[in-house]
C-alpha positions in Angstrom: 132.2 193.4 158.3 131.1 190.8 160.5 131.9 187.1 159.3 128.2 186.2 159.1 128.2 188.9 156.3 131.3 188.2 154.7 130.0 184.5 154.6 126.2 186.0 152.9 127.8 188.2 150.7 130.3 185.2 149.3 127.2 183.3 148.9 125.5 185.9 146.9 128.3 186.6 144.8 129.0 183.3 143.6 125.3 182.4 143.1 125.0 185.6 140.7 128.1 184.5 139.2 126.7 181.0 138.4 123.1 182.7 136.5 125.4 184.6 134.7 128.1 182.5 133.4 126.0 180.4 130.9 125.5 183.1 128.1 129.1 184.3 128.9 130.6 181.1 128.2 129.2 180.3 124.9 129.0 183.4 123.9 129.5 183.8 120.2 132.5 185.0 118.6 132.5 188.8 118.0 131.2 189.6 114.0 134.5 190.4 111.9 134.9 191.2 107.9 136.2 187.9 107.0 133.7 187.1 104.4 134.1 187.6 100.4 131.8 186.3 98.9 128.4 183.9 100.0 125.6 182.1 98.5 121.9 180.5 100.0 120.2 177.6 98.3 117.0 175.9 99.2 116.9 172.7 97.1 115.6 169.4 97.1 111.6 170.6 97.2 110.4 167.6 94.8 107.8 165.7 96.4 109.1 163.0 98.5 112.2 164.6 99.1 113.7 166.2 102.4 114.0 170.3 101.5 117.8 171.4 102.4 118.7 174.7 103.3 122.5 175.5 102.4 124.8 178.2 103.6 127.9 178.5 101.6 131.1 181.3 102.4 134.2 182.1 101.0 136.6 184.1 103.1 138.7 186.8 102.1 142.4 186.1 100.6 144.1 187.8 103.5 142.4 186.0 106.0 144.6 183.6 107.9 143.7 180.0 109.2 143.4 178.6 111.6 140.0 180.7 112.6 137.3 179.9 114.7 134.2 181.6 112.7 130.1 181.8 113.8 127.7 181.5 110.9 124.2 182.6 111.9 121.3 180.4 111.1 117.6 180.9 111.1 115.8 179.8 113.8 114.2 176.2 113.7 116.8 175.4 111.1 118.9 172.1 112.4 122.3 171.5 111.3 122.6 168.1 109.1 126.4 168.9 108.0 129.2 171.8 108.2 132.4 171.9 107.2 135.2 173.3 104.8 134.6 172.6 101.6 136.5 172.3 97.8 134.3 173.6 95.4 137.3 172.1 92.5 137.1 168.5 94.5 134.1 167.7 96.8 136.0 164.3 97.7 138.4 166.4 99.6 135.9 168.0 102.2 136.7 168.3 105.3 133.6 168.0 108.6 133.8 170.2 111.4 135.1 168.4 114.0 134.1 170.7 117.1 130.8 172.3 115.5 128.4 173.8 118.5 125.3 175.8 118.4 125.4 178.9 120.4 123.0 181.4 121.2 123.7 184.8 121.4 121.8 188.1 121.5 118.4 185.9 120.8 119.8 184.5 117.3 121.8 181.3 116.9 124.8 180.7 115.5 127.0 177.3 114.5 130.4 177.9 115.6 133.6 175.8 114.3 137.0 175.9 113.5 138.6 176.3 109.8 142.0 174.6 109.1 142.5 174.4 106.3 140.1 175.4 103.2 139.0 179.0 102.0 135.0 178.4 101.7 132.3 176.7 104.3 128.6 174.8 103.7 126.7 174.4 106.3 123.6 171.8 105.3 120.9 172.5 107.5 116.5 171.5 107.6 114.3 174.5 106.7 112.6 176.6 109.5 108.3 176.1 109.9 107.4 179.0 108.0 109.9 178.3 105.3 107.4 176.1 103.6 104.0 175.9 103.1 102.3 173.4 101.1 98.7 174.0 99.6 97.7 170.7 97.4 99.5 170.9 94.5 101.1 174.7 95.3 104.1 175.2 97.6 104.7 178.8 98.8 108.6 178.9 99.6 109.7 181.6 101.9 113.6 181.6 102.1 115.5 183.8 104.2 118.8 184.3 106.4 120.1 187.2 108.9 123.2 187.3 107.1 126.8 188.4 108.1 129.0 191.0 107.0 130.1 190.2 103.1 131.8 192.3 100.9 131.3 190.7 98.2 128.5 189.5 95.9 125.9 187.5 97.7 123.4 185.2 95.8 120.4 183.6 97.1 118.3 181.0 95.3 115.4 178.4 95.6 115.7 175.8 92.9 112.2 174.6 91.4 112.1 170.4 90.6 111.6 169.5 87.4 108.4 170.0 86.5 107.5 173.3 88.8 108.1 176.7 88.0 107.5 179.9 89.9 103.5 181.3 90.0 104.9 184.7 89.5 109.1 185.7 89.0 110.0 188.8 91.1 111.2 191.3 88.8 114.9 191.2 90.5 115.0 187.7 90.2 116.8 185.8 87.2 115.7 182.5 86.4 118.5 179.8 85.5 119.2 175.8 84.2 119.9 173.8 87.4 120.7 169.8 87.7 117.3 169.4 88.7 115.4 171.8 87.6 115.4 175.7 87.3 117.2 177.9 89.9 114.9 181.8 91.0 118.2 184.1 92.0 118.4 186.9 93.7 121.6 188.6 94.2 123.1 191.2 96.5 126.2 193.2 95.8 127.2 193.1 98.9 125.7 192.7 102.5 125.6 194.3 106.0 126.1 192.5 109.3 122.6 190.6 110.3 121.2 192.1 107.0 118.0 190.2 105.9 118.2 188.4 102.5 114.8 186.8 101.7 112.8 185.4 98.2 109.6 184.4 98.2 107.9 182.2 95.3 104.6 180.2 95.0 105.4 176.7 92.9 103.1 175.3 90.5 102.9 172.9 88.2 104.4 173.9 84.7 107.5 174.6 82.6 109.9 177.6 83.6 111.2 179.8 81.4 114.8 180.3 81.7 116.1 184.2 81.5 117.8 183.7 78.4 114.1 183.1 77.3 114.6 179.1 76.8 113.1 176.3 78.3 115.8 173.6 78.3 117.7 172.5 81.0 121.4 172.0 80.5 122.3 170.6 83.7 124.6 173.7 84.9 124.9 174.7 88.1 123.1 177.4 90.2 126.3 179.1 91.7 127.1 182.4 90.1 129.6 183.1 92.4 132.7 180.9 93.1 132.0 180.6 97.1 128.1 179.2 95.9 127.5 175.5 96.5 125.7 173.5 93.4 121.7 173.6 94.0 122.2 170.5 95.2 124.8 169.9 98.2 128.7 169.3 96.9 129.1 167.7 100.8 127.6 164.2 101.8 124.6 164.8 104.4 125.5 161.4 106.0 127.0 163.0 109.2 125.0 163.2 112.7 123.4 166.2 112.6 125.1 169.4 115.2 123.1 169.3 118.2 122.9 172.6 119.7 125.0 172.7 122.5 123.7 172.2 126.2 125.5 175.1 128.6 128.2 173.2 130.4 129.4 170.9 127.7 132.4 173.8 127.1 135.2 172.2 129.2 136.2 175.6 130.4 132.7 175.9 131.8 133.0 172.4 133.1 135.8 173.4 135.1 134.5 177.0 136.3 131.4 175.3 137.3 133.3 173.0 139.4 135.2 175.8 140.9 132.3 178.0 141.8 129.8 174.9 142.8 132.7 174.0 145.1 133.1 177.2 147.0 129.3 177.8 147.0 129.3 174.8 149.4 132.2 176.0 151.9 130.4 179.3 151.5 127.3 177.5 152.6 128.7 175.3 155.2 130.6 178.3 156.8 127.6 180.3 157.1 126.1 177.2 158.7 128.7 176.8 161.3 129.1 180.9 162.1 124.8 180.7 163.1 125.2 177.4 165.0 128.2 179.3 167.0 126.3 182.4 167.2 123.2 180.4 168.8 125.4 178.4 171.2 127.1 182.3 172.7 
């Protein structure tokens, strides 16, 4: 092979390299049974209020830490706080400190290291089509692409104080929450990017609990021990995740550098081998 070839062909293969290296560098973390139990809560839909979408996971006993782990979350959902949590003692939660979001395979996923607790929460904003509001009526559409749990799963959208649901799914048990009444749905166990979803309308009125009261007694809506409290055991004060830009990985950084260098002694080599060809 002459060197003018050997020189296009290096030039090729490093530039396919490059387009290619982006979704292989932060790709996620292959899907693994780590997960023993899980819970979703959409809270905080009072008027005036900021609706919080909350993602809570316990790992299985015989899971060892330290573990890097990849929680999917819905598209359009941004990341306001992640970490491990201790469901006994919120004062001793612990923030991700290395917390990215990563696409792969078209879905998104927040990606972190756990130390040193059993159980996540990831506090995130709701998707668009999560929440529509109609006057006085909010339709309330949660969801999530869940990973592999095996096992129970709850879901739940808690209803302020004075709403109730239009119409209770017949699946769906209806319990006292610190601000209001919690709709629950639960799975006995899940399938890898299984979709859980409940839908309720919200209107005005009084709901009736399914031990057929109507008195809140402040309990929480967590039927499962990994299940945050309808409302967020974790302060929301920390900077939300920013999904992370390709090349902020410092292993990318440095492959970057690597290739971006010899795709310029590629280049200038080619450059050289035509102005020598043209002078003979």
């Amino acid at each position: 092979m002459s060197l003018f070839r050997r020189v296009a062909a290096l030039a090729v293969l490093a530039t396919l390299v490059l387009a290619l290296l982006p979704s292989a560098a932060f790709a996620a973390p292959p899907a693994t049974n780590m997960w023993a139990l899980g819970a979703l809560d959409m809270a905080d839909l009072a008027p005036g209020k900021t609706p919080t979408y909350i993602i809570s996971l316990q790992l299985k006993k015989d899971f060892k830490l330290p573990a890097k782990i990849a929680v999917p979350l819905p598209t359009g959902a941004d990341v306001v706080w992640s970490g491990e949590v201790f469901f006994s003692d919120p004062s001793l939660d612990v923030p991700s400190s290395d917390a990215k979001i990563v696409k792969d395979g078209g879905k998104n996923y927040l990606v972190f290291t756990m130390k040193t607790a059993r159980a996540v929460q990831i506090e995130c904003t709701t998707a668009d089509d999560m929440i529509v509001n109609q006057a006085s009526i909010r339709d309330v559409n949660l969801y999530w692409d869940a990973p592999k749990i095996s096992g129970q799963t709850r879901i739940a959208i808690v209803a302020p104080t004075g709403f109730k649901a239009k119409t209770v799914p017949a699946d769906v048990t209806v319990h006292s929450a610190t601000d209001g009444a919690a709709y629950v749905r639960t799975y006995k166990k899940t399938t890898d990017g299984q979709r859980l979803q409940l839908s309720i309308t919200l209107v005005a009125g009084q709901p009736t609990l399914t031990d057929g009261s109507t008195t809140a007694s402040g309990s929480v809506t967590a039927s499962a021990q990994a299940a945050a409290a309808a409302t967020a055991s974790a302060a929301t004060t920390a900077a939300p995740v920013p999904a992370a830009p390709v090349g902020t990985d410092p292993l990318y950084t440095t492959l970057m550098a690597i290739l971006v260098g010899g795709l310029a002694i590629a280049v200038g080599v080619l450059v050289w081998a035509l102005m020598k060809q043209k002078k003979s």
